[in-house]
N, CA, C and O of each residue as an XYZ file, in Angstrom:
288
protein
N      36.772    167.820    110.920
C      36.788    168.181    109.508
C      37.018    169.687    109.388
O      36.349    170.554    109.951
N      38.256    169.911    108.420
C      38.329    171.419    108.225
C      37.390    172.040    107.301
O      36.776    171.258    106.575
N      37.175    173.157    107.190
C      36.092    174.185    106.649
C      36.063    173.939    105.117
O      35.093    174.345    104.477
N      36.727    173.518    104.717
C      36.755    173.032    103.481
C      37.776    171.885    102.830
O      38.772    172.045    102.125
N      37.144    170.659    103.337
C      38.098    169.328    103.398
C      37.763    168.406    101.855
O      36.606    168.385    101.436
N      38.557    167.886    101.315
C      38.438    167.575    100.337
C      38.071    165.869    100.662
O      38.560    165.210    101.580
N      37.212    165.452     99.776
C      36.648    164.330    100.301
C      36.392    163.308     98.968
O      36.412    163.645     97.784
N      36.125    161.852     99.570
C      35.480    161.058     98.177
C      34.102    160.966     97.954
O      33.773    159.789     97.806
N      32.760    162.096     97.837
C      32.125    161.659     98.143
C      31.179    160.921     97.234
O      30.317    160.120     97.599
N      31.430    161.265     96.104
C      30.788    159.993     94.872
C      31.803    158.617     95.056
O      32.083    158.038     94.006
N      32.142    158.286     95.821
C      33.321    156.838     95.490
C      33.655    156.733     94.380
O      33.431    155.687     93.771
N      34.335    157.869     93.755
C      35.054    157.423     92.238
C      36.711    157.519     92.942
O      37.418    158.357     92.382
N      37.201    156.945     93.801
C      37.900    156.914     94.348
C      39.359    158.257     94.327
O      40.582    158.143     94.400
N      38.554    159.283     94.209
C      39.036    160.521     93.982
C      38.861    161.467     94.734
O      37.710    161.874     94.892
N      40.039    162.137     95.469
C      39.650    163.673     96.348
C      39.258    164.453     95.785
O      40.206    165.117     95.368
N      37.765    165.099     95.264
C      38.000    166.287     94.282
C      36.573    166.701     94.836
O      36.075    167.730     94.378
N      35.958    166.052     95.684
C      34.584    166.701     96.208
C      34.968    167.479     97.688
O      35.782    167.189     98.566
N      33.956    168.644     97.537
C      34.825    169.753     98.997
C      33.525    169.711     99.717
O      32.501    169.583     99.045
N      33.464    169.792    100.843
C      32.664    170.307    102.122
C      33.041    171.096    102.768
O      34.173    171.072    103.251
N      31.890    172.353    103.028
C      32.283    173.408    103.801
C      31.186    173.343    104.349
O      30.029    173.246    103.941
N      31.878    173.433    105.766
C      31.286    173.676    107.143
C      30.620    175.026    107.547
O      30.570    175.852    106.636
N      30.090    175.407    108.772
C      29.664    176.335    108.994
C      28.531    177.493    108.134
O      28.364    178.704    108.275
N      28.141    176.874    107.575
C      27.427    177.700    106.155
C      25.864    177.917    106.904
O      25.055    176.989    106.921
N      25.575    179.221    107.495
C      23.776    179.309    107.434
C      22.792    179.336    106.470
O      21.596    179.093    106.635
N      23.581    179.763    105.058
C      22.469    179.912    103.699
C      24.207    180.343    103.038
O      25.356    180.645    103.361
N      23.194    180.057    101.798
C      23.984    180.000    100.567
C      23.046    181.068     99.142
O      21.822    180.952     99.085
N      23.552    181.727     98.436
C      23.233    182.340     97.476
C      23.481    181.778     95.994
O      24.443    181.390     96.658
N      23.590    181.383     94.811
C      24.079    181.252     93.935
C      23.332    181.800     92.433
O      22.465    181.138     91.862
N      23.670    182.671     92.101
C      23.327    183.412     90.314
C      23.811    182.794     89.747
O      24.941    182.431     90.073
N      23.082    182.254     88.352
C      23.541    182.208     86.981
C      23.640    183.455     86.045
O      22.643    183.916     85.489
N      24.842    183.955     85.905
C      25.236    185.328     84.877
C      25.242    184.784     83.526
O      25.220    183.608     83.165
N      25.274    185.800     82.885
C      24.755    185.906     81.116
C      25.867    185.206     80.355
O      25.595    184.824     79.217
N      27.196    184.968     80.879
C      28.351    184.945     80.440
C      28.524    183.010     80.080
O      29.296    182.372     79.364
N      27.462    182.643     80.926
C      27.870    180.963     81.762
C      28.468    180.361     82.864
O      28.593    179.185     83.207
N      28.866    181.606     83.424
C      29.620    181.629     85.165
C      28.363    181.767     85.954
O      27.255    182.229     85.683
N      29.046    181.055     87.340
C      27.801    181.200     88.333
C      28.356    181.841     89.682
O      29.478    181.564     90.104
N      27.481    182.724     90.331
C      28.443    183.679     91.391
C      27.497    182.946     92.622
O      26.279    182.770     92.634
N      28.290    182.668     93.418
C      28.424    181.840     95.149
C      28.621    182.976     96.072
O      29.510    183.827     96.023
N      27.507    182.841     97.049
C      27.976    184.186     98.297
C      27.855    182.625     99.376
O      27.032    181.716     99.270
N      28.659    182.727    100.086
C      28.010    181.893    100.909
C      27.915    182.844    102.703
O      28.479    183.905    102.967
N      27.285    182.252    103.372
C      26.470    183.421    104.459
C      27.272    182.529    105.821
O      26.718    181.468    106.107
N      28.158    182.796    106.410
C      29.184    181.838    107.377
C      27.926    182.626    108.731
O      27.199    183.620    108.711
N      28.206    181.573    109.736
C      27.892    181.707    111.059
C      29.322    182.767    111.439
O      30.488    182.836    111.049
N      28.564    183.406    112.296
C      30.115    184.802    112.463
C      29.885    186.214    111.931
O      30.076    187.326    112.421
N      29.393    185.773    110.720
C      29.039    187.028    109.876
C      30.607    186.721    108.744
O      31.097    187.847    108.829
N      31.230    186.213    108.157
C      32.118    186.105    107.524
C      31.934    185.177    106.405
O      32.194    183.978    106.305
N      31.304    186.217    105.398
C      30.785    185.963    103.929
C      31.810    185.670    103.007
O      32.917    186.187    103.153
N      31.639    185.123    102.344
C      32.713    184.269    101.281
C      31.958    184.516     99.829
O      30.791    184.195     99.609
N      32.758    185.081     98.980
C      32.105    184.867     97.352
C      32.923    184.081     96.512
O      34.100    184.441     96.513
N      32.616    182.994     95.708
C      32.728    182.630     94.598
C      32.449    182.846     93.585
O      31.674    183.794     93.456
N      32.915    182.094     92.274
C      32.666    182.471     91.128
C      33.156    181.181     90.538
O      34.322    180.799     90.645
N      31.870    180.299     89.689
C      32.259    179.342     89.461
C      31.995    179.430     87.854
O      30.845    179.560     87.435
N      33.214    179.345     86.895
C      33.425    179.211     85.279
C      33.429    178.228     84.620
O      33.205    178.451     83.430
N      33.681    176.636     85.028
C      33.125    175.401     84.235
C      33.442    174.441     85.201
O      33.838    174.889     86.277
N      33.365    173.264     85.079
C      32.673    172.438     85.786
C      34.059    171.759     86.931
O      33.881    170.850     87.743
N      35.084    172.326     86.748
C      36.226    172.124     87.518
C      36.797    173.543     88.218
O      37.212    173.485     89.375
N      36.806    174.724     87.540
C      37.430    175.890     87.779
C      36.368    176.917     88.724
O      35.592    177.816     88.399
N      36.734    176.329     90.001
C      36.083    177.542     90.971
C      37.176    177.964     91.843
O      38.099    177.411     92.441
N      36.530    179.669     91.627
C      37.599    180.386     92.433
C      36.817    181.509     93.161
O      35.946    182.291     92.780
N      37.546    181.274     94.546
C      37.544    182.414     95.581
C      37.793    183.804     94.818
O      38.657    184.061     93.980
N      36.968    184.478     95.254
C      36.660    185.909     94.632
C      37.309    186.754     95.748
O      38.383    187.328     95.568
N      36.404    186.828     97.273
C      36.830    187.754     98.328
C      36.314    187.370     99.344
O      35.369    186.587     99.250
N      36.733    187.763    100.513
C      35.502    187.596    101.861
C      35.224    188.783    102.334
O      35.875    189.826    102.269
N      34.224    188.558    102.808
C      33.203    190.094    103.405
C      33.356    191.111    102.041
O      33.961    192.183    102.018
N      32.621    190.454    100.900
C      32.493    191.291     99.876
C      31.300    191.622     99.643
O      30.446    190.735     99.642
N      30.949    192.936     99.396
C      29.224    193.306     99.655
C      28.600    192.998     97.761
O      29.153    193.178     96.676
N      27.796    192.692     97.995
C      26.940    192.463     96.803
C      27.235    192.844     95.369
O      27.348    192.320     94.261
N      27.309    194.140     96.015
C      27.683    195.027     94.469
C      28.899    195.183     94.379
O      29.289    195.783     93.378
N      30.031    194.652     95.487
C      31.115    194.408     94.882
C      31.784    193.540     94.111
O      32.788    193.773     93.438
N      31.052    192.276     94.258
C      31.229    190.737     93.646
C      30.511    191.061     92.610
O      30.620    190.117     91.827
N      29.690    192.041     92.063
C      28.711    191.956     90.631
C      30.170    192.636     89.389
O      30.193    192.513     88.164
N      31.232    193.334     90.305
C      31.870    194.309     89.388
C      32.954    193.542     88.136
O      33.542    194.246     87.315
């Protein structure tokens, strides 16, 4: 399975659920706006941020982005 493989995993017979591998901890904020910000903490040291805006639209922000850079 790749690091982020798209899968069925509610059986609504649809690819639209993701699994990512390698993850030691995970972070996630709720901001004032209604977006929610994702750090996720990779084995390696190779941090990943998200930013998730409604219930379909998540997007890759940066990797190895420090804290207060993903707040900007």
């Amino acid at each position: 399975m790749d690091k982020r493989d798209r899968i069925d995993y509610d059986n609504d017979g649809k690819l639209d659920d993701v699994v990512i591998c390698g993850v030691s901890m995970f972070r996630m904020e709720a901001m004032g706006d209604g977006r929610w910000w994702i750090k996720l903490y990779r084995e390696g040291g190779k941090d990943e941020v998200f930013w998730l805006s409604g219930v379909t639209d998540a997007r890759h922000y940066s990797e190895h982005a420090s804290d207060q850079e993903a707040y900007k």
